[in-house]
C-alpha positions in Angstrom: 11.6 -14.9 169.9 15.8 -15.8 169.8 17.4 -14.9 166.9 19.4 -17.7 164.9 22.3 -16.8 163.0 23.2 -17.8 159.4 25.8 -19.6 160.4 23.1 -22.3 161.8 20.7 -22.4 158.6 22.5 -25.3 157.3 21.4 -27.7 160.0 17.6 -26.7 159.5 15.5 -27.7 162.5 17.4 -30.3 163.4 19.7 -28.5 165.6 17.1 -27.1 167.8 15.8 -30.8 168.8 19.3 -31.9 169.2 19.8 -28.6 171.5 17.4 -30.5 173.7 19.2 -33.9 173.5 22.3 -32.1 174.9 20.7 -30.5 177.7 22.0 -31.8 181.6 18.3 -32.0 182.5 15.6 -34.8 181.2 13.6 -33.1 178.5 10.2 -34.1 178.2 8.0 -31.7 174.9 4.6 -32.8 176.3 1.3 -32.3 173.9 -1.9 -30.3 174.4 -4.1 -33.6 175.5 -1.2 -34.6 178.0 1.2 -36.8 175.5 4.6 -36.9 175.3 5.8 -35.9 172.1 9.8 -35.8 172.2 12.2 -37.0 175.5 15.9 -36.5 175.1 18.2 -39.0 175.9 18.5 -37.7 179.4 15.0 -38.1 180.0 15.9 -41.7 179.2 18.1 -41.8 181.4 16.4 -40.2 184.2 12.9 -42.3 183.8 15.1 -45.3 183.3 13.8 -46.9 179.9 14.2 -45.9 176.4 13.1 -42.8 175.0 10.8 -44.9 172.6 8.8 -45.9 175.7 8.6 -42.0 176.7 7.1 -40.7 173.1 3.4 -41.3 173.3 3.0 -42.1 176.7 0.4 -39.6 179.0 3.1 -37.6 181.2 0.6 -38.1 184.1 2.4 -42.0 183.8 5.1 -40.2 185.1 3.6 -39.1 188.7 2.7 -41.4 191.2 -0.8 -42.7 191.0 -2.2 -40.5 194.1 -1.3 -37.3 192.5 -2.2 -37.6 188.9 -5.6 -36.0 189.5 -4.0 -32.8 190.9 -0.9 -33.0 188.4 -3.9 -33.1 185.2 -5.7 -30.2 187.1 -2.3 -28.7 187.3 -1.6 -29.0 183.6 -5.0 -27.7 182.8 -4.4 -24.5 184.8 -0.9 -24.2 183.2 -3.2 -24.4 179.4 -4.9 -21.2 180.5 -1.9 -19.4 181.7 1.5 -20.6 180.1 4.4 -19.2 181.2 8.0 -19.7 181.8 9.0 -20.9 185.4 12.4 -21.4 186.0 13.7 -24.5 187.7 15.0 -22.7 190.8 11.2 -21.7 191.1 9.7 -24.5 189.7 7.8 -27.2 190.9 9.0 -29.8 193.2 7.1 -33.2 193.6 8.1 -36.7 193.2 8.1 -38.4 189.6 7.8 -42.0 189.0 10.9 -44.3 186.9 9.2 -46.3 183.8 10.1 -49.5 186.7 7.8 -47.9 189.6 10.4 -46.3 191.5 9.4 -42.4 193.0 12.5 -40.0 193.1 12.5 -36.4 194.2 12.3 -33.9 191.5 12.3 -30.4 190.8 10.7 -29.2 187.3 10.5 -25.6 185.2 8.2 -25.4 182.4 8.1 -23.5 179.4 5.6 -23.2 176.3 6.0 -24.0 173.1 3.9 -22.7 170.1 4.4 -25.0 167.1 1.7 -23.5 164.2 -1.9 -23.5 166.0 -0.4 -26.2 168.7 0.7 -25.4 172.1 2.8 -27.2 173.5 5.0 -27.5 177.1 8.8 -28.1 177.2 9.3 -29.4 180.7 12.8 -29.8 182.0 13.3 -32.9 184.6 15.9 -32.5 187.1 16.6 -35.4 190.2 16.9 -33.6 193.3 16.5 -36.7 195.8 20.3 -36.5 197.1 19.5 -32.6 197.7 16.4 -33.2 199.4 18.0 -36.1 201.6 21.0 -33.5 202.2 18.5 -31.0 202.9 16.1 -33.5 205.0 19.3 -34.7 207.2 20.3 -31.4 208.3 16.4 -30.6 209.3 16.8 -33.3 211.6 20.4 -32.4 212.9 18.8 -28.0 213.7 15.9 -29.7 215.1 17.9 -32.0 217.3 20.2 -28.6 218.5 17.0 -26.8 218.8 15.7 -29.9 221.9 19.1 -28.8 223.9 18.8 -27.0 226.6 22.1 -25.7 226.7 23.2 -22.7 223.8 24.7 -23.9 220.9 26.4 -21.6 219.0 28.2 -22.2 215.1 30.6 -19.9 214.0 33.3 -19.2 210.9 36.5 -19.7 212.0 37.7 -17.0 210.0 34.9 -14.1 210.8 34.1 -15.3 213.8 31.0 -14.8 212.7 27.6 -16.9 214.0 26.7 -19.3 210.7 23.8 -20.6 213.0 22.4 -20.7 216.9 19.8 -23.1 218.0 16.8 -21.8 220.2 18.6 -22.6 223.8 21.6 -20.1 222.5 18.0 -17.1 222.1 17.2 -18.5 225.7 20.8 -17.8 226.9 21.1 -14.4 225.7 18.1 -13.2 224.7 18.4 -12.2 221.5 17.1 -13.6 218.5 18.7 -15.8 216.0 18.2 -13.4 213.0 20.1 -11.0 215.4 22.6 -13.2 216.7 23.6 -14.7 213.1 25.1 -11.2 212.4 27.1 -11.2 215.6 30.5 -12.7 217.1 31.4 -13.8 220.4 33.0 -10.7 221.0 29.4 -9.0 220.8 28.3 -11.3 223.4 31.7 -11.4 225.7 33.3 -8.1 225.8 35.5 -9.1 228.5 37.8 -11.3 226.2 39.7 -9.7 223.5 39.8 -10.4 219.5 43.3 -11.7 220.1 42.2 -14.3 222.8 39.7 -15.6 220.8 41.8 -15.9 217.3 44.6 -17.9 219.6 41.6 -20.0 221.2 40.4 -20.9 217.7 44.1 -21.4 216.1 44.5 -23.9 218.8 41.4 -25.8 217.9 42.1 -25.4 214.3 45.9 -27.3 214.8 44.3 -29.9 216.6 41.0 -31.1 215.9 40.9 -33.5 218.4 40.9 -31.0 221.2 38.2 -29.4 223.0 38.6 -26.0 224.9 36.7 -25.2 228.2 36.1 -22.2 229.6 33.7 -20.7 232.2 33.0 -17.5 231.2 30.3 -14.7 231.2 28.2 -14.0 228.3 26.2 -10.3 228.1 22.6 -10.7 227.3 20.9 -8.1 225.3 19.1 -7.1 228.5 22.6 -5.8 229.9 22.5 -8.7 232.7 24.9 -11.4 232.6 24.9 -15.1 232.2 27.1 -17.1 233.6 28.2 -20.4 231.5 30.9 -23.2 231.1 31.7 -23.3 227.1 33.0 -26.2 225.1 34.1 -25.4 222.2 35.7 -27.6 219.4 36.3 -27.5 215.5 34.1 -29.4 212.9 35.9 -31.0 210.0 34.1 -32.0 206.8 34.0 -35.3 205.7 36.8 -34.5 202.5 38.8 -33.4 206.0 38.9 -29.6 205.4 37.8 -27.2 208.5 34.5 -26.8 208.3 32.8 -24.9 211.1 33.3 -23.9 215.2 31.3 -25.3 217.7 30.4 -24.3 221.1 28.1 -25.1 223.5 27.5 -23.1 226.9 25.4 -24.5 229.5 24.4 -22.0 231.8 26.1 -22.0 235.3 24.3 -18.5 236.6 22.5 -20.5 239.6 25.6 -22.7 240.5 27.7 -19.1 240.8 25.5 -17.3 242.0 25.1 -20.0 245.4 29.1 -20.4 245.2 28.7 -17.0 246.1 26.6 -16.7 248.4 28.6 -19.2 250.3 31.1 -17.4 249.5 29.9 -14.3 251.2 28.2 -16.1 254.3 31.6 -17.7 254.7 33.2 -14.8 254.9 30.3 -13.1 257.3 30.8 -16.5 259.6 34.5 -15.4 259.8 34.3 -12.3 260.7 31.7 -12.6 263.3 34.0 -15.6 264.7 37.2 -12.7 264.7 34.6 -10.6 266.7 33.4 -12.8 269.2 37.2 -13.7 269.5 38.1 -9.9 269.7 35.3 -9.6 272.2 36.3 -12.1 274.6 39.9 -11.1 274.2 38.5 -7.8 275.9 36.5 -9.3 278.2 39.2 -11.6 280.1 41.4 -8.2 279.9 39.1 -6.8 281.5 39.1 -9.3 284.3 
C-alpha cells in the first residue's frame, strides 16, 4: 500500500481522483460487472466524447464488436487473477472512438480494492502512429530481405552493422545475429580502418554521392567473395545523418571467367611465342 504524507491530508480523497485526471494516458476505473465507473479527461479525449458518456457505459463498448466476446472472457480471467501489468507489457488490441472509429492501443491494468469491491484501473494509451512506424519498416526489412544482392546498414561512427538483410547471410555466410556485432573490417581485412573512415567522411560531406568499389569480402568459411559495393549515406527526414548503406552484388563468377580468360590468354601467347621460337629454329636449321 503507498504511503501518503500529512502534508496531503487536507485535500482528502479528492487528490487521488484528480492524480488520475492528470495522468498522460486515458484512465478508464472499470466495475466488477464490466461498467465504467470514472474516465479522466484524457480518456475523453482519447475515446473522443465527454467523459459523461464514458461513466456507466460497459467498457466492452469500447472494443470492436468482433472481439467483445474474447475481451469479456478476458476480463473474467483477469477477476480470478488480478494483477498489475505494466503498459510496456500490457495488452495491445484495437479500441473503438465513442464515433466508431478503431485506433491501435496498448493497455496495463491494475486492481483496485475499494471496501468488498474490486475494481480495475486500466490505463489507455494510442499507439497507432507507433504501430504504423513499426508496420512501415516491416515492409521496408522485408523488401531488403527479396534482394538478392547483400545489403548491409552500418553506424557511421562504429562502423558497426545496425542491420543486414538475408542476401548479406548468403554473401558471407554468417548469420545476422553474428554479423550485427561485426564491421566491415571483420569481413574485408584487406582495407584498413583509415580507408574506411576517409570512405565514410566522404559520404558523410556529400550526401549526394555514392562510392563504388569492387572489392573482396571474407566469408566465415575462409573462402572469398568477390563483389562490386555501393555504398551511400542515409539522411533522416529532420536532415541529420542517419545511417550507411551498402549493397554488394556478388561478382565471384564474372572474376572468376575474367580470369580464366585471363589465363587462357596468356597460355594462347605463349604457345604462339613457341611455335614462333620453333619455327625460328627450324628455318635456321635450313
Amino acid at each position: 500500500m503507498g504511503l501518503r504524507s500529512p502534508l496531503l491530508e487536507p485535500y482528502g480523497d479528492d487528490f487521488a481522483w484528480s492524480l488520475f485526471d492528470a495522468a498522460p494516458d486515458g484512465i478508464l476505473v472499470v466495475a466488477d460487472d464490466g461498467e465504467i465507473a470514472f474516465a479522466n479527461s484524457q480518456a475523453g479525449e482519447l475515446f473522443r466524447c465527454d467523459t459523461a458518456d464514458l461513466v456507466g457505459t460497459p467498457v466492452d463498448e469500447l472494443v470492436p464488436a468482433e472481439v467483445r466476446g474474447p475481451h469479456r472472457a478476458h476480463r473474467t480471467r483477469y477477476r480470478v487473477h488480478p494483477k498489475v501489468r505494466s503498459m510496456g507489457v500490457g495488452l495491445s488490441l484495437r479500441a473503438l472512438r465513442r464515433d466508431g472509429t478503431p485506433f491501435d492501443a496498448e493497455i496495463s491494468l491494475s486492481p483496485l480494492n475499494l471496501g468488498d469491491s474490486l475494481f480495475v484501473v486500466a490505463a489507455v494509451r494510442d499507439v497507432g502512429e507507433r504501430v504504423a512506424a513499426e508496420d512501415h519498416l516491416h515492409r521496408v526489412l522485408h523488401t531488403l530481405d527479396a534482394s538478392d544482392d547483400g545489403i548491409f546498414l552500418f553506424d557511421a561512427d562504429t562502423l558497426q552493422y545496425a542491420h543486414v538483410n538475408s542476401g548479406a547471410v548468403r554473401l558471407v555466410g554468417y548469420d545476422a545475429d553474428e554479423l550485427v556485432t561485426m564491421t566491415p573490417l571483420h569481413l574485408n581485412p584487406y582495407r584498413s580502418e583509415a580507408e574506411y573512415r576517409e570512405l565514410v567522411d566522404h559520404l558523410l560531406a556529400d550526401p549526394t554521392a555514392t562510392a563504388r568499389r569492387e572489392t573482396r569480402l571474407l566469408r566465415k568459411d575462409g573462402s572469398v567473395s568477390h563483389v562490386e559495393a555501393d555504398l551511400k549515406c542515409v539522411r533522416k527526414a529532420d536532415d541529420s545523418i542517419d545511417i550507411l548503406i551498402g549493397m554488394a552484388q556478388d561478382i565471384t563468377s564474372r572474376v572468376m571467367h575474367e580470369m580464366a580468360i585471363k589465363v587462357a590468354n596468356a597460355q594462347l601467347k605463349s604457345n604462339q611465342n613457341e611455335l614462333l621460337r620453333q619455327n625460328e629454329v627450324l628455318l635456321g636449321a635450313k
